[in-house]
RONUTI-24568 format. One record per residue (C-alpha): x, y, z. Coordinates in steps of 0.1 Angstrom, whole numbers, plus 5000, padded with zeros to 4 digits. Layout:
N
XYZ
...
***
This chain:
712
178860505354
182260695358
183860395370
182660215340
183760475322
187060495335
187560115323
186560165290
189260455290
192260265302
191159945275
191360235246
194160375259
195760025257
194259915227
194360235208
197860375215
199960155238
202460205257
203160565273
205660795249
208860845265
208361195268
204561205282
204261375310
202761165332
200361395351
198761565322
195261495319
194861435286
198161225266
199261355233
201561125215
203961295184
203860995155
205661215129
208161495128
209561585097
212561585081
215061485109
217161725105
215262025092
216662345070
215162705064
213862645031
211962325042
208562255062
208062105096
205561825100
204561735129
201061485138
199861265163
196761145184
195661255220
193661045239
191361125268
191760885299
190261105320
186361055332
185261385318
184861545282
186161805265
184562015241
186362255209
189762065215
192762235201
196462215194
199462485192
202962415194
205462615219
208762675217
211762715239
212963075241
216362985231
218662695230
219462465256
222862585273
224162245282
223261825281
221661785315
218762025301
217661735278
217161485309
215461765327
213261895304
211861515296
211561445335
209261785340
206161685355
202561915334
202862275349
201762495321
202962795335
206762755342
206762525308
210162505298
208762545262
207562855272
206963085243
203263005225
202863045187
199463075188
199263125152
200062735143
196662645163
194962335147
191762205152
191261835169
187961755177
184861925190
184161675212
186761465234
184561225257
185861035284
188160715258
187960895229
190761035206
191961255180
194261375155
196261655154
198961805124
200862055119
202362205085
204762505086
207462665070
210562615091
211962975092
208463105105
209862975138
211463155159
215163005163
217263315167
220763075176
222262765166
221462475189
218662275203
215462395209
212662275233
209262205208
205762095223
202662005213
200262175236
196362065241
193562315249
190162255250
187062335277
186062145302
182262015288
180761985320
181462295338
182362525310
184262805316
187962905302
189762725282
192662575295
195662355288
194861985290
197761785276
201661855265
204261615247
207361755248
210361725221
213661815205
214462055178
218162095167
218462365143
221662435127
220562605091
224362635082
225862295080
229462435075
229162585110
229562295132
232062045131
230761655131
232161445153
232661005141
229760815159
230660505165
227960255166
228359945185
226259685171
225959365195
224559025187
223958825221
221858665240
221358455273
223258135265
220657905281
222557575265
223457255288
226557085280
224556795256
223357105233
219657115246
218057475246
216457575283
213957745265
213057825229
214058235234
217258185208
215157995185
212658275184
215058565185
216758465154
213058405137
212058665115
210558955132
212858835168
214859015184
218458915166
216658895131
215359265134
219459365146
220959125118
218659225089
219059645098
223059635106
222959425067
221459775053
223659975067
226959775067
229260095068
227760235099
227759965127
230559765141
229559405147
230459275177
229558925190
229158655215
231058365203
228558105224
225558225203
227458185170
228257825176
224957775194
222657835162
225357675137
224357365163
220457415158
220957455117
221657125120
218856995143
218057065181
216156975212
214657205231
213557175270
209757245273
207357135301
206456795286
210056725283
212756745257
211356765224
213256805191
213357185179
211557295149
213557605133
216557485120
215757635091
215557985102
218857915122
220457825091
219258145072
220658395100
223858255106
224058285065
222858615060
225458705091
228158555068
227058725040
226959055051
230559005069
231658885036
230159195017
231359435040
235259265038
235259294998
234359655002
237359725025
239659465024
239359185005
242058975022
241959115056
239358935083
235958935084
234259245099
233659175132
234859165168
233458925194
233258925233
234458685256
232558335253
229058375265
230258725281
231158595312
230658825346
234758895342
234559115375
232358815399
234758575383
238158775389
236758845428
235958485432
239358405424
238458205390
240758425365
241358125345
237758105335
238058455326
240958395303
239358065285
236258295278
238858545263
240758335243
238358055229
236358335216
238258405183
239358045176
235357965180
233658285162
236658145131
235357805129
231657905128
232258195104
234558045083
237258295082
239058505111
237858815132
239259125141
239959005176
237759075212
236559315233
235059335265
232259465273
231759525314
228359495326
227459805348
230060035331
232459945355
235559745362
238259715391
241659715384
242459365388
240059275363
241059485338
244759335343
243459015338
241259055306
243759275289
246458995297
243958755280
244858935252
240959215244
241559505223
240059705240
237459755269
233859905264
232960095293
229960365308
231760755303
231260755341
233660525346
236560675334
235661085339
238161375321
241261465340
240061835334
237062025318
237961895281
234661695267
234361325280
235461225240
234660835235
237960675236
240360645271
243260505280
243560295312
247160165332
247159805341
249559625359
249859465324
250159785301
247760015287
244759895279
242260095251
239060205264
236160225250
233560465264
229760455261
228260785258
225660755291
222860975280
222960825250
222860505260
219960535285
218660705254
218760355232
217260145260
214160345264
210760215258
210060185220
207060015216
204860265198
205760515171
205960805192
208060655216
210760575181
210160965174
210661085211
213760845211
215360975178
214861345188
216461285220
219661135206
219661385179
219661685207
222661475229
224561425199
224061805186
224661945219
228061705221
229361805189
228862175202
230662125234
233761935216
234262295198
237462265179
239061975201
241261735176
239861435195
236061415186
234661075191
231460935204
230760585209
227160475207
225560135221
223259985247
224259975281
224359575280
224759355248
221259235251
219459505236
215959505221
215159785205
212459845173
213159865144
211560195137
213660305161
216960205145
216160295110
215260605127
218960655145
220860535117
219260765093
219861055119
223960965120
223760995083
221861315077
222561545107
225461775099
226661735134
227561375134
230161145110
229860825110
232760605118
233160255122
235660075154
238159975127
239160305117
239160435149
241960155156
244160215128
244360615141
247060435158
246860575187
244960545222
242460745242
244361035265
244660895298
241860965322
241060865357
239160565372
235960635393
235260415421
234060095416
230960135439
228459905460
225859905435
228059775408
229659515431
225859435441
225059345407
227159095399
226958705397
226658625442
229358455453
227158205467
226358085431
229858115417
231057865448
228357585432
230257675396
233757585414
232357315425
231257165394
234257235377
236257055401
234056755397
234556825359
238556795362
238156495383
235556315358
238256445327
241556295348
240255915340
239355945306
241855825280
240756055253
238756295268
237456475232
233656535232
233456555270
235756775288
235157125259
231457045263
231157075297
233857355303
231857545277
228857505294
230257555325
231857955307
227657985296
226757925335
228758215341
227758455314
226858805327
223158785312
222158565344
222158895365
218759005345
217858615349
219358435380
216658205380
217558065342
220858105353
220457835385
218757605360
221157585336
223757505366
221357295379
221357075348
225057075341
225656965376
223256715378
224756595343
228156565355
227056385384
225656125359
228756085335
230556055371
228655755383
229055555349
232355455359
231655275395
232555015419
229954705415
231854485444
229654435478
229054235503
231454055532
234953885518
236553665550
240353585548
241553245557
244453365572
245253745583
245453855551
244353795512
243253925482
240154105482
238454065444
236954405436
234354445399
235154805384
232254905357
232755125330
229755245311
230955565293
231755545255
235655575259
238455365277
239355515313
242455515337
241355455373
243455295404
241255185433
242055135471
240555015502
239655235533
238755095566
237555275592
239555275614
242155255595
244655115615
242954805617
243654745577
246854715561
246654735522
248154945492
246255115464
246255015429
246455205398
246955145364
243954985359
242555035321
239054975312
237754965281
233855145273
231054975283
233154715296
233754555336
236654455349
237854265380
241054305400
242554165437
243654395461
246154255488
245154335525
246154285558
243754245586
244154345619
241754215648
238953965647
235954155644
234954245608
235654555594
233854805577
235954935546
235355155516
236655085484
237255405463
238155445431
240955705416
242155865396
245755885380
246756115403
245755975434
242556195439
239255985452
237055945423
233155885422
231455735451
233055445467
231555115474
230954915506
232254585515
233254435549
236554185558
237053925581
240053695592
239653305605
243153365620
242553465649
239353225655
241952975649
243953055673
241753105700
241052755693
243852585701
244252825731
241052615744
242452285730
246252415752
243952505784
242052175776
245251945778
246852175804
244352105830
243751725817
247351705828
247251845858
243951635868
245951315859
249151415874
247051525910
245451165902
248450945903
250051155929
247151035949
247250665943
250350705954
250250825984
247750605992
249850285981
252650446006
250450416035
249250046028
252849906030
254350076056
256449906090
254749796123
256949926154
255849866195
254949556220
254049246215
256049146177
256748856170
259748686160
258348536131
257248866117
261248976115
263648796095
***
């Protein structure tokens, strides 16, 4: 029964109330979850609401279950408290919240079996607390109750812990700008003829996705957030507003939300266009955009492919102008990991970013002066403005935020780093701090961000500030140093392995775009898909990322083999040499320029030179004669590859083989010359023999007994 039991506890804690807050402490028997805490930023002559649910997921039950809230003894005294106190594991007696008020106990529930819940809230008036300083304040909710089984004492079952700034005179802190980043991208899973890999954009920019739920909240606010984007996602749904395919596992299939494509990139425009008439009706639109598809600058730059890096850089503009109808502010860059080398940074601020984004680690203080949000970095290039991402912060916005609690514990937690901030920058002239993700991708809720933005607006402590003012200050960041680069960073970045198959293809690309007469249509499509092969999202996603390199290799290698050698076979000379007829095909949609030669093997058995010039028109074959010398009688194997205008092999060749009858010629009248040789020389041994023969019949008898007849 208790392992039933314990079942039916973890399905209601699922069911019921999700995912763990960010601030539950893990160990505590009993969860309590904060849903509400009220106002954000609270003042003495106000009341602090606080509520929530607890849930049991233990196998036991609890009887007269109540709740109190406790209270930090005094502020926190510096930023690392905040990670600390959330990362304390249920110990109710060294709690850092360690001062009860006993007199805000609540009742939850008499009984708390084994999957049950309850409710808990709390009403006071906020000067009842005691908050003897300015400054943030450790608050908990604290569960008591008695164990039902075994009675006794009652003791502490459960603890949520949060954040209480309290700064009741508004005048008394100075605000610092918070600049909010607000990034549109995505994982650019687009081959090179415009299919999707996947339907994730498609659903993203959907109502209630994932770019809809950024787009519609940065439109309400449009003087807090800077919009930064990825160029490849702009043009990719202005593509699917006017009709897409989509890869799925039946096959390619036409998409069906054009429509909602359509209706984002407007309200995008709109809201760009709003925000410019506000500010400056003739200046650019509102927005700044990363490198096409946000390539992995730092793989790319150590795998010796900066010239990638700077066609992401500058066909980002040209391409977020065209889809947007008007100009942008201009580019930044924003580093994956925090981090970038030297040589990088030389390379994208030569491409022409404004600035960098970076993590705050990456670029510490010279001395003890706050790390403020803005740097300046020496290139072998110039300065380059830096950018830098508040870290705690930033872990901050990617925590979970699934459940209301979770948006409350999130909110609290970037209202104590940003209070705590503003407290350390004192009275220093430079008092920035940048706010976004850790990556462009970002998911967050959308309670959450109505949540943060309402924060920046209400809490004395913070100004908001958007990236274009910060700009025209006219000056850069004060100079800091540059942290190493560091193992991990390098560890995470696009292998070197799979940037060797993207050199490859582009190679193959620059050979297929050398023949083409007009190369429009082919060569940007396939370069561009070639930049989204080597966007930085594929780190979270190699395996999309191999697909999509996959595809576009596999399509080049098609468009490749449309222009091809169709001659085969055996060709025999009549003499040592001839013309060898060879059938080019050419089945792309435009003309090409190839040459072709022929390559024996070995060569020096084959004397012939290449030919070039040859223009065919599309979808058209052509045949032309190659003059060749033969050398030898036996046939010979010979390639015949095509070219291209330069002289580089081209495609895969074709086969053929060559013979010559002049040499079987002249064996034969070697045979007929031996032939008549020895014919001679059998007649000539012949009459030499009659001859001698006729000699020895007619010659004089000398001796006895002649007579004298036989003498004249």
């Amino acid at each position: 029964m208790r392992g039933f039991a314990a079942v039916v506890a973890a399905a209601v804690a699922c069911t019921l109330v999700g995912t763990a807050p960010v601030h539950a402490v893990t160990d505590s028997p009993v969860p309590v979850q904060i849903e509400r805490f009220s106002p954000i930023v609270p003042s003495p002559d106000e009341q602090l609401r606080i509520s929530g649910r607890v849930l049991n997921t233990t196998l036991g039950a609890f009887r007269d279950v109540q709740a109190r809230l406790r209270i930090s003894s005094g502020p926190l005294t510096e930023r690392a408290a905040i990670v600390e106190v959330a990362a304390t594991p249920f110990a109710p007696e060294t709690e850092p919240a360690g001062q009860i008020l006993d007199s805000t106990r609540v009742d939850v529930t008499p009984e708390l079996d084994s999957g049950a819940q309850g409710e808990f809230a709390f009403t006071l008036d906020v000067e009842s607390l005691p908050l003897p300083d300015d400054g943030v304040y450790v608050l908990a909710v604290e569960l008591v109750g008695v164990d039902a089984e075994s009675g006794g004492a009652e003791q502490v079952i459960g603890i949520e812990r949060t954040f209480l700034p309290w700064f009741p005179d508004p005048e008394a802190i100075t605000p610092v700008d918070v600049v909010w980043l607000w990034p549109l991208a995505d994982w650019p899973a687009r081959e090179a003829t415009g299919v999707l890999l996947d339907d994730r954009t498609p659903e993203e920019i959907s109502p209630g996705g994932r770019l809809d739920r950024l787009l519609a909240i940065g439109a309400r606010y449009p003087r807090m957030v800077s919009w930064i984007a990825d160029p490849a996602l702009l043009r990719t749904v202005q593509e699917m507003a006017g009709g897409y395919e989509v890869q799925r596992s039946t096959g390619v299939v036409a998409g069906d939300r054009s429509a909602e494509a359509a209706r984002w990139l407007a309200v995008l425009s709109e809201t760009l266009r709003a925000a410019r008439s506000a500010a400056d009706p003739d200046g650019p639109l509102p927005i700044r955009v990363l490198p096409y598809a946000d390539v992995d600058a730092v793989a790319l730059t150590r795998a010796g492919m900066q010239t990638d890096v700077v066609r992401s850089v500058t066909r980002s503009a040209p391409t977020a102008t065209a889809v947007l109808g008007g100009p942008v502010l201009g580019s930044l860059a924003w580093l994956p990991f925090g981090r970038v080398d030297d040589t990088t940074a030389a390379t994208l601020v030569s491409a022409g970013v404004e600035a960098l984004v970076l993590g705050g680690f990456a670029m510490p203080a010279i001395d003890d002066s706050p790390n403020t949000g803005r740097a300046r970095m020496a290139t072998s290039v110039g300065n380059a403005e830096v950018l830098l991402l508040d870290p705690s912060v930033s872990t901050t916005l990617m925590l979970p935020q699934q459940s209301r609690s979770q948006s409350v514990a999130v909110r609290q937690r970037f209202l104590a780093q940003t209070a705590m901030v503003a407290q350390e920058f004192g009275d220093a002239s430079t008092r920035t701090v940048i706010v976004g993700p850790r990556t462009p991708i970002w998911d967050p809720s959308e309670a959450t961000l109505v949540g943060l933005l309402r924060a920046t607006m209400r809490a004395p402590w913070m100004r908001p500030q958007i990236l274009t003012t910060l700009f025209d200050e006219g000056t850069m960041g004060a100079p800091r140093t540059m942290a190493g680069y560091g193992q991990k960073a390098r560890a995470a970045e696009l292998p070197a392995s799979y940037l060797r198959r993207v050199q490859r293809a582009s190679a193959q690309l620059a050979t297929l775009t050398a023949i083409l007469n007009n190369p429009a249509g082919i060569t940007d499509a396939y370069s561009s898909a070639l930049l989204r092969a080597e966007s930085a999202a594929w780190r979270s996603e190699p395996a999309t990322g191999r697909a999509l390199l996959d595809s576009i290799t596999a399509q080049l290698r098609e468009q490749t083999g449309l222009v091809r050698v169709l001659s085969e076979g055996r060709v025999t000379f009549s003499g040592d040499s001839g013309s060898v007829p060879v059938t080019i095909a050419n089945d792309l949609d435009r003309a090409v320029t190839v040459g072709v030669e022929l390559v024996a093997s070995p060569t020096p058995r084959l004397e012939s030179d290449p030919v070039q010039g040859i223009v065919i028109d599309p979808g058209k074959k052509l045949s032309v004669e190659i003059d060749a010398r033969v050398i030898g009688g036996r046939s010979l194997p010979v390639r015949v590859q095509l070219l291209t205008p330069d002289g580089a092999d081209y495609g895969q060749p074709g086969t053929i083989e060559l013979a010559s009858t002049a040499y079987a010629r002249a064996a034969s009248w070697v045979v007929i010359a031996a032939f008549v040789a020895i014919a001679v020389f059998v007649v000539v041994g012949i009459i030499r023999r009659i001859r001698r023969a006729r000699r020895g019949h007619t010659a004089p008898t000398s001796g006895k007994g002649a007579r004298p007849s036989d003498t004249v």
